[in-house]
N, CA, C and O of each residue as an XYZ file, in Angstrom:
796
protein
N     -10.390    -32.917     56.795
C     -10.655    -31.630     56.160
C     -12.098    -31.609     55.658
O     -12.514    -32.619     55.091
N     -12.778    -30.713     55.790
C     -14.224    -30.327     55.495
C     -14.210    -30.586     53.670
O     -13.578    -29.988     52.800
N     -14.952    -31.454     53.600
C     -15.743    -31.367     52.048
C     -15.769    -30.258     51.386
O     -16.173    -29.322     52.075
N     -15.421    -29.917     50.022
C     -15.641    -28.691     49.398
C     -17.045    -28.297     49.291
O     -17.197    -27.225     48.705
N     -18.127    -28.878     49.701
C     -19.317    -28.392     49.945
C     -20.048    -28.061     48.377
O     -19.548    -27.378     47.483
N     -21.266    -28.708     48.360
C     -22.480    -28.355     46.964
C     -22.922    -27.584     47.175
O     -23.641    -27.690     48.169
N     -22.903    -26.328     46.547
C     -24.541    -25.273     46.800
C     -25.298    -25.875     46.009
O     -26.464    -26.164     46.279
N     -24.677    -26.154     44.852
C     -26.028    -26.315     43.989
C     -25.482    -27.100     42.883
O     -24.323    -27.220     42.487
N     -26.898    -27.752     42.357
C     -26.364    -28.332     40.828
C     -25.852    -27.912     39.570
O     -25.358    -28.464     38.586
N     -26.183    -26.544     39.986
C     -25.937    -25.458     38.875
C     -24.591    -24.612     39.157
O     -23.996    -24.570     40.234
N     -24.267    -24.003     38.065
C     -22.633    -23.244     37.778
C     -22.772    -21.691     38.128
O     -23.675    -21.065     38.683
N     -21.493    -21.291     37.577
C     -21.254    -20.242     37.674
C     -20.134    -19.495     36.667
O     -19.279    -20.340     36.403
N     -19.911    -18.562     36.188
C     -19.977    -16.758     36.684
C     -18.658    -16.347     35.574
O     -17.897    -17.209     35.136
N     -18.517    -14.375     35.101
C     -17.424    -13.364     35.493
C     -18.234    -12.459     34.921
O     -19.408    -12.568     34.569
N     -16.935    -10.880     34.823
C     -17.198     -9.876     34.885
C     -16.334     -8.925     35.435
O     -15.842     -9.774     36.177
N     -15.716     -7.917     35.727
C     -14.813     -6.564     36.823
C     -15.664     -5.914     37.661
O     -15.240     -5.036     38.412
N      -6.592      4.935     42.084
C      -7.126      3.863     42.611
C      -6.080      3.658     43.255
O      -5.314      4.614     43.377
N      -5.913      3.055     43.538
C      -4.721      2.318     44.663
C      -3.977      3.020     45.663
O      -3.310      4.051     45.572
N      -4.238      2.195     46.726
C      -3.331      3.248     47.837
C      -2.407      1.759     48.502
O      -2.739      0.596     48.733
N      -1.191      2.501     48.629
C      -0.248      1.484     49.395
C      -0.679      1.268     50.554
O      -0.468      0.113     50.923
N      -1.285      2.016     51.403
C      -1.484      1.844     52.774
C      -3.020      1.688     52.806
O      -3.700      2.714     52.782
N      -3.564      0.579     52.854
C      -5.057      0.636     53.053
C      -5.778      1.455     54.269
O      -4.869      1.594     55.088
N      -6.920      2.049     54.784
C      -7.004      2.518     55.959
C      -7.197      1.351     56.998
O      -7.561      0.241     56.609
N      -7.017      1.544     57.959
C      -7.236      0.300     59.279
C      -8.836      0.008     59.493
O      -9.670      0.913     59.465
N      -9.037     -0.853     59.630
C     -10.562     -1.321     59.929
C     -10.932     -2.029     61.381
O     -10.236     -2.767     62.078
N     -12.021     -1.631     61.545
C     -12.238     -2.220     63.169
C     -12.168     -3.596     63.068
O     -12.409     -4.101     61.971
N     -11.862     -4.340     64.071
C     -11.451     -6.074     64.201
C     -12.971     -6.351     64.089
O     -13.895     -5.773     64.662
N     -13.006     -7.591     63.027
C     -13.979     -8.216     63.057
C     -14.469     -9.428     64.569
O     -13.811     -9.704     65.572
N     -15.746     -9.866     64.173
C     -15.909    -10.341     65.538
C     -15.719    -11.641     64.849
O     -16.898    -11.733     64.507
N     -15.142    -12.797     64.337
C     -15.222    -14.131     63.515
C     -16.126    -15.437     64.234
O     -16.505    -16.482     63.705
N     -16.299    -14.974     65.564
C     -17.419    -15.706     66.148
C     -18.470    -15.376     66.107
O     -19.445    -16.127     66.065
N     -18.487    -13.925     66.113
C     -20.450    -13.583     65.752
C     -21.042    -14.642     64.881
O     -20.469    -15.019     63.858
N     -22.206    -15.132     65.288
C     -22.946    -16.146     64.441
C     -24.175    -15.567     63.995
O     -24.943    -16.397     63.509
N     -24.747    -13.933     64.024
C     -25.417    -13.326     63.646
C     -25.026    -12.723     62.498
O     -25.913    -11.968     62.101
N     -23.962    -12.739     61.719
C     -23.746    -11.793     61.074
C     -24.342    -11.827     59.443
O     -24.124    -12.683     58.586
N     -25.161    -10.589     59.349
C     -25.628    -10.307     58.316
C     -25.060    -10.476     56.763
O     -25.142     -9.436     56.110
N     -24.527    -11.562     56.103
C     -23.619    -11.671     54.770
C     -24.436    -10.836     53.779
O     -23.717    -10.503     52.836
N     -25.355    -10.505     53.698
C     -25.726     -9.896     52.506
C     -25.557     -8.338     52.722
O     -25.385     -7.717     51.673
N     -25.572     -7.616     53.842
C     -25.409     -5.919     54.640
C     -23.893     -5.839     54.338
O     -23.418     -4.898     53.702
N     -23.029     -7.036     54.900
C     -21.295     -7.102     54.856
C     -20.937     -6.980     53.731
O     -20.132     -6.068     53.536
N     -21.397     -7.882     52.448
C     -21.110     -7.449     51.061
C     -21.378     -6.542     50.230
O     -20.842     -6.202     49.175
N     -22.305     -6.156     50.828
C     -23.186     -4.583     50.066
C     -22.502     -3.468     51.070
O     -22.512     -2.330     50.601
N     -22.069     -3.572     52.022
C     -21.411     -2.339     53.140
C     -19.732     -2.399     52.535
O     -19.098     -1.347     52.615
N     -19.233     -3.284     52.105
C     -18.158     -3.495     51.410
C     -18.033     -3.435     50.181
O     -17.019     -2.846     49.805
N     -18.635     -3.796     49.479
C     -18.600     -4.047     48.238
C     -18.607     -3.192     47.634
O     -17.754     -2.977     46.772
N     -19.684     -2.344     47.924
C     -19.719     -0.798     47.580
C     -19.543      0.391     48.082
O     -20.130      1.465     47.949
N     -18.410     -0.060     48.832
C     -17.111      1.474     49.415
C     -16.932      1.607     48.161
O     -16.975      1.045     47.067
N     -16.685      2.686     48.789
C     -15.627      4.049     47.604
C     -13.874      3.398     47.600
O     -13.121      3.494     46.631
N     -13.548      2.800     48.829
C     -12.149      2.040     49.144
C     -11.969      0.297     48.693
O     -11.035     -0.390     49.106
N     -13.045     -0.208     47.790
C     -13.278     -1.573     47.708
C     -12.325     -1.891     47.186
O     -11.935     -3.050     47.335
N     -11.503     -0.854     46.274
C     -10.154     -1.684     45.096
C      -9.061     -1.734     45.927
O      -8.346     -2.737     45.909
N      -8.806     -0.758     46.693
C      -7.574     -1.049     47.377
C      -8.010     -1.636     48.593
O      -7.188     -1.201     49.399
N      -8.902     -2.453     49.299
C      -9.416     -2.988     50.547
C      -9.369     -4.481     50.096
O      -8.795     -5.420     50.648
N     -10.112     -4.468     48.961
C     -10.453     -6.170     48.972
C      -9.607     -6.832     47.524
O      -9.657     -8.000     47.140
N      -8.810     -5.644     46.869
C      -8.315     -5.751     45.567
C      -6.588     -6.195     45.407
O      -6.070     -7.289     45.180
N      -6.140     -5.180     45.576
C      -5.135     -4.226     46.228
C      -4.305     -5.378     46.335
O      -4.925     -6.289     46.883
N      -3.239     -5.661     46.047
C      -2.299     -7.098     46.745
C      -2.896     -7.824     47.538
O      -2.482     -8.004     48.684
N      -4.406     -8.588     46.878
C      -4.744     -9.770     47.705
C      -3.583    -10.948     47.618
O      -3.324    -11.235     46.450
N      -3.234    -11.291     48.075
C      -2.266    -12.540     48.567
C      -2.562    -13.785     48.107
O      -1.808    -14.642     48.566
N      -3.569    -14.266     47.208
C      -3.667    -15.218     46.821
C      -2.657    -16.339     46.059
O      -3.011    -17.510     45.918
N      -1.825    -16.012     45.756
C      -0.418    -16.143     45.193
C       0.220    -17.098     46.422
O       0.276    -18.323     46.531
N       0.630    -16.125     47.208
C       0.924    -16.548     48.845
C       0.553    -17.911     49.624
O       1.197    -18.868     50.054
N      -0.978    -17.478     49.590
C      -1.540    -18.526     49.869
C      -1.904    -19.695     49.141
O      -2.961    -20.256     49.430
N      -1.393    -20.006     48.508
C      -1.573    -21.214     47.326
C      -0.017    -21.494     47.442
O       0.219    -22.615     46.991
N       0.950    -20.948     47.827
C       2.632    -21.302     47.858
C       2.868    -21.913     49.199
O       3.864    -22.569     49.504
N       1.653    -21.575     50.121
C       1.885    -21.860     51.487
C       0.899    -23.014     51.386
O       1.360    -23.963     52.020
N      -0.224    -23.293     50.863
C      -0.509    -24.204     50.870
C      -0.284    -25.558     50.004
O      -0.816    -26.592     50.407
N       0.493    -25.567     48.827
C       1.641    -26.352     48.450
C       2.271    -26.976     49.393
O       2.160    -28.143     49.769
N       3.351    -25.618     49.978
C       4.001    -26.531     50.863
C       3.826    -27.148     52.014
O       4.700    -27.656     52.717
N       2.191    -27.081     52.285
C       1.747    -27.600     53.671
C       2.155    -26.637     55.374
O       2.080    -26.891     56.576
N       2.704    -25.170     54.274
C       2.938    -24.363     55.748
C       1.595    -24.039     56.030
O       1.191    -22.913     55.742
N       1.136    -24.548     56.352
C      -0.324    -23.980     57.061
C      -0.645    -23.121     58.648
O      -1.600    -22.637     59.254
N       0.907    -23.324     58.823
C       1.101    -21.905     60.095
C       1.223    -20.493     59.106
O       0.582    -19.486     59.406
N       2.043    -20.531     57.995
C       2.032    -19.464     57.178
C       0.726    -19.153     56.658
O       0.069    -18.116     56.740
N       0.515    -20.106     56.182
C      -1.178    -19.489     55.293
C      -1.881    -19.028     56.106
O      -2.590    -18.109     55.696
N      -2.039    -19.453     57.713
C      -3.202    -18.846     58.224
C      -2.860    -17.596     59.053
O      -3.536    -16.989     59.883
N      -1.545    -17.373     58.564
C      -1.368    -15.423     59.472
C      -1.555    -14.980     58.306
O      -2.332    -14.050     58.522
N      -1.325    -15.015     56.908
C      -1.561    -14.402     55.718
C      -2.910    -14.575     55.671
O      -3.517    -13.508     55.589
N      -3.651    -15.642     55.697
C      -5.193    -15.246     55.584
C      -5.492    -14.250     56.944
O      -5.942    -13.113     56.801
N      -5.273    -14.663     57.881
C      -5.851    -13.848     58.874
C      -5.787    -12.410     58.730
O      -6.655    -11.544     58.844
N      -4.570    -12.360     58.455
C      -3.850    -10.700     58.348
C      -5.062    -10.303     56.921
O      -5.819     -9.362     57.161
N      -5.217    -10.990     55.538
C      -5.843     -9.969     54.634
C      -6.846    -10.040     55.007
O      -7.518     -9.029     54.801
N      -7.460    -11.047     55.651
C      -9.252    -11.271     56.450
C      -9.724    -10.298     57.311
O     -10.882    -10.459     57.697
N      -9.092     -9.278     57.731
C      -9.075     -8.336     58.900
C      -9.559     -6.864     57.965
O     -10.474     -6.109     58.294
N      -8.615     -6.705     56.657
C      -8.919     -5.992     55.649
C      -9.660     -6.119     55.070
O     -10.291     -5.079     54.879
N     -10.120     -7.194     54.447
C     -11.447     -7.634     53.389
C     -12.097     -8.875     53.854
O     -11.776     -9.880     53.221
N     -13.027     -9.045     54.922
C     -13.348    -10.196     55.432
C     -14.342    -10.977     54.971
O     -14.689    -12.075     55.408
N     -15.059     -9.987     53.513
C     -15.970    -10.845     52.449
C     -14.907    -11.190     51.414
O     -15.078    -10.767     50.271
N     -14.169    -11.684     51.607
C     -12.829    -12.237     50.392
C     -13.560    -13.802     51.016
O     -13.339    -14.287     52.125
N     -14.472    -14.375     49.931
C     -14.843    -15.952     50.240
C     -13.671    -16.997     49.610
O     -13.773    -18.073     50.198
N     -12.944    -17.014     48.932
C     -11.812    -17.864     48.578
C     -11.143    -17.929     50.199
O     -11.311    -18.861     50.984
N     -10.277    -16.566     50.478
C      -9.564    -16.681     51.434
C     -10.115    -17.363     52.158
O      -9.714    -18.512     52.346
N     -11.335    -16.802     52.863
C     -11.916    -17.431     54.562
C     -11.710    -18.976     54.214
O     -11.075    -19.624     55.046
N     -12.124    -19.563     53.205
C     -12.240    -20.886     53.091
C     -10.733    -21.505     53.264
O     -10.450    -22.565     53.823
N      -9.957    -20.700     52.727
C      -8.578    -21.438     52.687
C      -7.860    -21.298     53.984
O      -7.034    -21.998     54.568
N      -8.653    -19.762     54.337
C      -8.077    -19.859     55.980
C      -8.493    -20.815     56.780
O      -7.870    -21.251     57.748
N      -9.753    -21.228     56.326
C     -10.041    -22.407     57.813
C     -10.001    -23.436     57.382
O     -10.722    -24.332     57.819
N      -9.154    -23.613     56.407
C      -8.577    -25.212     56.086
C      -7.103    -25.279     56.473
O      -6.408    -26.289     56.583
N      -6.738    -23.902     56.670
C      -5.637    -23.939     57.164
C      -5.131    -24.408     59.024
O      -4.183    -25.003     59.537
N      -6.240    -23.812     59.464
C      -6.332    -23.688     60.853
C      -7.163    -24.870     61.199
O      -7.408    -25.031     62.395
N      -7.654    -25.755     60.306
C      -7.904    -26.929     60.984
C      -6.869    -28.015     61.125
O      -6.745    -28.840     62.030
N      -5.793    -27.747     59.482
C      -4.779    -28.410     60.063
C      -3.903    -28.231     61.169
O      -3.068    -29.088     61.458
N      -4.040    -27.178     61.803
C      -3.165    -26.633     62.674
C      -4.078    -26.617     64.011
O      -3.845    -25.760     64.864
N      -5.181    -27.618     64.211
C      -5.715    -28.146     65.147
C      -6.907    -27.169     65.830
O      -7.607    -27.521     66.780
N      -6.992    -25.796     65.109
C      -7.473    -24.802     65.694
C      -8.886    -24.659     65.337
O      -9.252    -23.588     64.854
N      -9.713    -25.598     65.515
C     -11.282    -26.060     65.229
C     -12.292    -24.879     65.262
O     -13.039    -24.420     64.397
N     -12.067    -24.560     66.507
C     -13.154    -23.118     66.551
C     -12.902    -21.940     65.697
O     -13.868    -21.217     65.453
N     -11.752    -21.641     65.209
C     -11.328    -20.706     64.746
C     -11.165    -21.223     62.889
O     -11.033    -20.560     61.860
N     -11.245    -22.487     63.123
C     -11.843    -22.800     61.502
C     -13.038    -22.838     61.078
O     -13.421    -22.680     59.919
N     -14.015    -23.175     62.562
C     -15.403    -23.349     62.139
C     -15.710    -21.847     61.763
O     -16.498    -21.656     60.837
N     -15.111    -20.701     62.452
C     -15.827    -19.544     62.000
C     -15.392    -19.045     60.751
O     -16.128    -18.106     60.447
N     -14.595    -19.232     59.954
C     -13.807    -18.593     58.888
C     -15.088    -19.572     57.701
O     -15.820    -19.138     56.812
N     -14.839    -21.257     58.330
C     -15.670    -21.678     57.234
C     -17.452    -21.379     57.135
O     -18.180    -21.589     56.164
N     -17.830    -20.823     58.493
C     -19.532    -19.935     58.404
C     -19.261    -19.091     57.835
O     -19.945    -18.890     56.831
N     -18.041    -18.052     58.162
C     -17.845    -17.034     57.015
C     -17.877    -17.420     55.322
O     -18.620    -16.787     54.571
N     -17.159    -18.311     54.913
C     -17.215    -18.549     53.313
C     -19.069    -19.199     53.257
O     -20.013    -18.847     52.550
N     -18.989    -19.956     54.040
C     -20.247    -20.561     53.461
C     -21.248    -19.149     53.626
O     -21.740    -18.703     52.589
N     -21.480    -18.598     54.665
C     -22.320    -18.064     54.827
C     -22.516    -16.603     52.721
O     -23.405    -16.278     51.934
N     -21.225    -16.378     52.895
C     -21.015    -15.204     51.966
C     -21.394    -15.836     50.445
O     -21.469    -15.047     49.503
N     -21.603    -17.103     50.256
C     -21.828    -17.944     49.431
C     -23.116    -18.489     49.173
O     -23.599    -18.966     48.146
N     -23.455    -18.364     50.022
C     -25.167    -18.205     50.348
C     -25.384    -16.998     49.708
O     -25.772    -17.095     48.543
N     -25.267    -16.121     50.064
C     -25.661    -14.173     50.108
C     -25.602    -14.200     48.519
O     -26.424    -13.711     47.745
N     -24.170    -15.046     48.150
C     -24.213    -14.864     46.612
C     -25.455    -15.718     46.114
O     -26.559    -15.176     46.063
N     -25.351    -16.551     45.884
C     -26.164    -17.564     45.302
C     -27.315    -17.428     45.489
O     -28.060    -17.510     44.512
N     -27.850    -17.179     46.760
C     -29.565    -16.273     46.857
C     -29.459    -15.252     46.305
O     -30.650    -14.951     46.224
N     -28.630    -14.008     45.585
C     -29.160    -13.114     44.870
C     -29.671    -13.297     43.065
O     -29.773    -12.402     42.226
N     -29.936    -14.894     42.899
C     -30.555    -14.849     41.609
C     -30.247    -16.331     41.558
O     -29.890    -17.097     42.454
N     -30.557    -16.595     39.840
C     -30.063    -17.967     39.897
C     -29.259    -18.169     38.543
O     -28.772    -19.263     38.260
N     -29.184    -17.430     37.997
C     -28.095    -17.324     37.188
C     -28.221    -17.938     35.752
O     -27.253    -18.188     35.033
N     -30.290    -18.274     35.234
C     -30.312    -18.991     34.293
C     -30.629    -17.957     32.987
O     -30.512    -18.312     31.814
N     -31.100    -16.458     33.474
C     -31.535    -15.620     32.833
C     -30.997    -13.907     33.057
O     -31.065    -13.335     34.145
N     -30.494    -13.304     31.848
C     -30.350    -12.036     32.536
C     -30.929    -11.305     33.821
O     -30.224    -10.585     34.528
N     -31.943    -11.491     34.002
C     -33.139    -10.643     34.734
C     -32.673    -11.463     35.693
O     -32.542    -10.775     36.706
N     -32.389    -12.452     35.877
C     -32.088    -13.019     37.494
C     -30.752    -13.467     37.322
O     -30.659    -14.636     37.697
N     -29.866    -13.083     36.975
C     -28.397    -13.300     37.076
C     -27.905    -13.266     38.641
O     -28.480    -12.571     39.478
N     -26.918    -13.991     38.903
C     -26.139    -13.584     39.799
C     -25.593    -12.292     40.226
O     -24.862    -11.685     39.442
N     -25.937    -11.668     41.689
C     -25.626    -10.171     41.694
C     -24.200    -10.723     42.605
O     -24.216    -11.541     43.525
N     -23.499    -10.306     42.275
C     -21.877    -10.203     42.504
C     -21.207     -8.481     42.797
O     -21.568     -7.533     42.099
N     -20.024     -8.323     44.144
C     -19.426     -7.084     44.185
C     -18.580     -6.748     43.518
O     -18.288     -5.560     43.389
N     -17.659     -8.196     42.622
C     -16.767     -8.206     42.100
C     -16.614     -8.648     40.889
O     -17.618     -9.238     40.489
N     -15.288     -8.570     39.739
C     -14.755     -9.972     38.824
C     -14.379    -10.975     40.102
O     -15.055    -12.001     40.186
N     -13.585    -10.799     40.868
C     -13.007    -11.452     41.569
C     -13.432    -12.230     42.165
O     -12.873    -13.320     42.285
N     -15.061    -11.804     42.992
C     -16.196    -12.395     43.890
C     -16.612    -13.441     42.618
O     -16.790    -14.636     42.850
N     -16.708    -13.049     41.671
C     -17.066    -14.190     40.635
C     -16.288    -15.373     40.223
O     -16.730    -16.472     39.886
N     -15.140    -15.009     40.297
C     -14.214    -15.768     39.980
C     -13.920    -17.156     40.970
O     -13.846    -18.347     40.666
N     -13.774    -16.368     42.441
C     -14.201    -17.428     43.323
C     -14.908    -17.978     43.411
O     -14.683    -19.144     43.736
N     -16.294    -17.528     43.180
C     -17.309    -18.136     42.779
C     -17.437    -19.401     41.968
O     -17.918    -20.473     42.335
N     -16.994    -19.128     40.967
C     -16.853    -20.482     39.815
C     -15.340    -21.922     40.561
O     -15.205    -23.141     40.456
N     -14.669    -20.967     41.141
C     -13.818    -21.886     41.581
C     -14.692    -23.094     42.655
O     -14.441    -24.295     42.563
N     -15.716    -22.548     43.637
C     -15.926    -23.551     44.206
C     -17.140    -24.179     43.407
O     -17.517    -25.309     43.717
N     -17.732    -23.514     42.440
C     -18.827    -24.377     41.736
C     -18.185    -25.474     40.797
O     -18.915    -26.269     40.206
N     -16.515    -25.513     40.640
C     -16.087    -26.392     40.110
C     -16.408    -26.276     38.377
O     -16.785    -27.265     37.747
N     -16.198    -24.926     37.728
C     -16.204    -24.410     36.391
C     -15.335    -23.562     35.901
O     -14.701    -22.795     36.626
N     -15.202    -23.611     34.541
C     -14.229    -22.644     34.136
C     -15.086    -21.630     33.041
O     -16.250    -21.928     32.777
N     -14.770    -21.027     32.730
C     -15.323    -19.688     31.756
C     -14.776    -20.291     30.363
O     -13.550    -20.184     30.315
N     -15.513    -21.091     28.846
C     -14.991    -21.114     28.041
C     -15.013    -19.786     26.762
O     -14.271    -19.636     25.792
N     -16.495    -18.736     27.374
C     -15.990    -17.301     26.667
C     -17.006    -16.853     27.573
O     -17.644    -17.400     28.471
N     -16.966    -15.431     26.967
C     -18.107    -14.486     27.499
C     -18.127    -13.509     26.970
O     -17.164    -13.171     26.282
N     -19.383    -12.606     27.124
C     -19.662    -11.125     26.785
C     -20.852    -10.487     27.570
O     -21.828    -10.848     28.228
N     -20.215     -9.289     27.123
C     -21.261     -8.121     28.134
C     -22.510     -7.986     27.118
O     -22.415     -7.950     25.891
N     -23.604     -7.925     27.812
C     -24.668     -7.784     27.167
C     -25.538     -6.649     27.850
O     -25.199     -6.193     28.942
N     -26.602     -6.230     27.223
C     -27.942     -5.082     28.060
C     -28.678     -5.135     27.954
O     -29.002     -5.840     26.999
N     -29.726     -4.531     28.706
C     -31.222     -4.790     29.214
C     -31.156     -6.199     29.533
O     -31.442     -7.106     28.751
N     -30.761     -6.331     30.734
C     -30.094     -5.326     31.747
C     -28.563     -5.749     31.658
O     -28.179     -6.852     31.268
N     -27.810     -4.786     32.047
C     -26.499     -5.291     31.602
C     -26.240     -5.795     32.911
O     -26.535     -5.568     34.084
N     -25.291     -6.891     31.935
C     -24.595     -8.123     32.982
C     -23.712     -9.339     31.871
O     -24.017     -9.386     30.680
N     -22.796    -10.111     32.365
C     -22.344    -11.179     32.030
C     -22.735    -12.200     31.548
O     -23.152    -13.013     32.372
N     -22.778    -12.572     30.241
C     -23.245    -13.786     29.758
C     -21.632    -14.759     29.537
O     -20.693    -14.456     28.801
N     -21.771    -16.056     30.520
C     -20.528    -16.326     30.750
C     -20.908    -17.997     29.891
O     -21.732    -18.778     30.367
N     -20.373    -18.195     29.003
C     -20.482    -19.932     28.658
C     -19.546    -20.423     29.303
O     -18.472    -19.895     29.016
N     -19.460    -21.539     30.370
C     -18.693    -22.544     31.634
C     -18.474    -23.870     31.148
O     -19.066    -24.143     30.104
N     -18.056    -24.391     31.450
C     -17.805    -26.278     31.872
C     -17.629    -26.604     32.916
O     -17.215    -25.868     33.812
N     -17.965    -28.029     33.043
C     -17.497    -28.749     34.140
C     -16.803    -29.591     34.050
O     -17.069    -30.267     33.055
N     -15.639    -30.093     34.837
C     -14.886    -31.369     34.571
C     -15.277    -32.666     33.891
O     -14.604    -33.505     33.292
N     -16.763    -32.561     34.207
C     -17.322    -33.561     32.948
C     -17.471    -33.565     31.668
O     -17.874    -34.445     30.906
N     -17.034    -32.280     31.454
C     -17.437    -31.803     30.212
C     -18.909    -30.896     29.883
O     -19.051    -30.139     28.923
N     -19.667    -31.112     30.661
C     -20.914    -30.201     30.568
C     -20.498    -28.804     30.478
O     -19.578    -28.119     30.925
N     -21.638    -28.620     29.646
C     -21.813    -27.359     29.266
C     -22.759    -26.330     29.540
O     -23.941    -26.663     29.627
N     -22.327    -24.718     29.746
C     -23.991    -23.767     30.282
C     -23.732    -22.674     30.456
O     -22.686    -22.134     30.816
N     -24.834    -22.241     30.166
C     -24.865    -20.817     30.221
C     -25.121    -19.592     31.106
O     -26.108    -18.916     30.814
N     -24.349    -19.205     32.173
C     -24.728    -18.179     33.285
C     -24.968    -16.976     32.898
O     -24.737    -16.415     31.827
N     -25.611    -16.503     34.168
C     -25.769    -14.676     33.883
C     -25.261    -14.021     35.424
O     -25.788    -14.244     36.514
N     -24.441    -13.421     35.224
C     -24.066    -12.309     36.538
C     -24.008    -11.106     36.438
O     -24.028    -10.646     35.296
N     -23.935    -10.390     37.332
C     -24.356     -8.942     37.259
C     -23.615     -8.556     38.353
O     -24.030     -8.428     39.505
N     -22.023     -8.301     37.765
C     -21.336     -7.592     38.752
C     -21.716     -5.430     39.252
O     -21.264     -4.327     38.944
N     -22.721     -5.986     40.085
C     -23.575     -4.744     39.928
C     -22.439     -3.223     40.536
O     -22.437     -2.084     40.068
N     -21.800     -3.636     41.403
C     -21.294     -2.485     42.244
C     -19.735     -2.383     41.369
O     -19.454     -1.187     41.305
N     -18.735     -3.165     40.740
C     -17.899     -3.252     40.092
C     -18.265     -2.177     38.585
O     -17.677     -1.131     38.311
N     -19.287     -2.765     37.861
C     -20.509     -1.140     37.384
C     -20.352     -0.191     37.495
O     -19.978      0.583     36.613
N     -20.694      0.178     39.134
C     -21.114      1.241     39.080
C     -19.693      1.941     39.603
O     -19.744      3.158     39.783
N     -18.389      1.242     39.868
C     -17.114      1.812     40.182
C     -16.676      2.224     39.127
O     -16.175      3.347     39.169
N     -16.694      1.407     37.631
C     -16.624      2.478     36.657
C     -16.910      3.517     35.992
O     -16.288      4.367     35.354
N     -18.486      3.190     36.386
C     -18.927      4.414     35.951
C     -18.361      5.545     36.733
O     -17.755      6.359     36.037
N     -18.410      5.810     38.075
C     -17.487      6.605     38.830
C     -16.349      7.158     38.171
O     -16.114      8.353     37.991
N     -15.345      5.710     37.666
C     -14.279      6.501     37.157
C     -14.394      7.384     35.940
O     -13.796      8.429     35.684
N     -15.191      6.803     35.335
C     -15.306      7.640     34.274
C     -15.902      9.216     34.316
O     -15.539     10.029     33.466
N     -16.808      9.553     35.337
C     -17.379     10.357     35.963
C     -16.149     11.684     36.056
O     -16.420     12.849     35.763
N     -14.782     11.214     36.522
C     -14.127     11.451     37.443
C     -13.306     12.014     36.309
O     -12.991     13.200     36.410
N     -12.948     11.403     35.340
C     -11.712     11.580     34.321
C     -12.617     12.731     33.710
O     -12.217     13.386     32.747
C-alpha cells in the first residue's frame, strides 16, 4: 500500500439546499494526466450545486465500514460511484485507490491516487498557512477537514477572524506539537453570503 505521503512539515486547517437527486455529470476521464486541479476545484467548488454535489450524503461513513472490514470490492464501487459526482472529494480518491490496489487494480489506483495527490497540491500551493494574508484557500469545511486528516492534526480550537476573514485554527500533532494555521474557506463564504442574500 502506498505511503500516506508528506507534503510538508507544516499543518493544517477548518472552517464551512439539498436536493435528493443530484444532477448527472459527464464521466470523468481518471486517466487524463493533464488535468488542471486548481480550474477542477474552483469549477466545482464554486457551483451554485456544490452542497448537494460534493456535500449531500457523502459516504464517508460507508467507506470507513468497508474499509474496517477489508471489503475493498465494496469501498471501491462506493468511492467510484460518489467520485463520478464530486471527483475533487480528496479523502475519497485516496481511499478509493487504496482500495483498488488491494483489489489488484494498479492503473486504476494510480489514477485516483494523482487525483488526491494532485488536488492536494492545488490546496497547499494556494498559501502557506502561517499568516492570515496567506492562509490556506480551501472550497470547503470539509476540503479542510481532509486536509488536516492527511497532515496528521487535529483542531484543538478556533475562530473566525477579519481583515481578511478566514480561520485561525490552533492544531496538534501526535507528538504533541503545537501551531497555529490560517485558512480561508473562500467559496464556502461566499455560499453564505448567497444564502443570506436569498432569505
Amino acid at each position: 500500500m502506498k505511503a500516506l505521503f508528506c507534503l510538508v512539515a507544516t499543518m493544517l486547517l477548518t472552517a464551512c439546499v439539498s436536493s435528493a437527486h443530484p444532477p448527472a455529470h459527464a464521466a470523468v476521464d481518471w486517466a487524463d494526466e493533464n488535468v488542471n486541479f486548481d480550474a477542477m476545484r474552483t469549477t466545482i467548488g464554486w457551483a451554485d450545486d456544490y452542497q448537494q454535489r460534493c456535500h449531500d450524503g457523502r459516504p464517508l461513513a460507508e467507506i470507513y465500514q468497508a474499509a474496517d472490514a477489508n471489503n475493498w470490492a465494496e469501498l471501491a464501487k462506493i468511492g467510484q460511484q460518489w467520485l463520478q459526482q464530486c471527483p475533487i472529494d480528496i479523502r475519497i480518491n485516496y481511499m478509493t485507490s487504496m482500495a483498488l490496489e488491494q483489489l489488484g487494480e494498479q492503473a486504476a489506483s494510480d489514477d485516483h491516487y494523482r487525483w488526491f495527490d494532485g488536488l492536494m497540491q492545488s490546496l497547499v500551493s494556494s498559501g502557506d498557512g502561517t499568516t492570515p494574508a496567506t492562509a490556506y484557500v480551501t472550497v470547503s469545511v470539509q476540503e479542510e477537514y481532509d486536509a488536516m486528516y492527511f497532515f496528521q492534526v487535529r483542531p484543538t480550537s478556533q475562530r473566525l477572524i477579519n481583515n481578511p476573514l478566514c480561520d485561525e485554527v490552533h492544531v496538534v500533532d501526535s507528538a504533541g506539537e503545537q501551531a497555529v494555521l490560517y485558512f480561508n474557506p473562500a467559496a464556502h463564504f461566499n455560499r453564505l453570503k448567497q444564502q443570506r442574500e436569498r432569505q
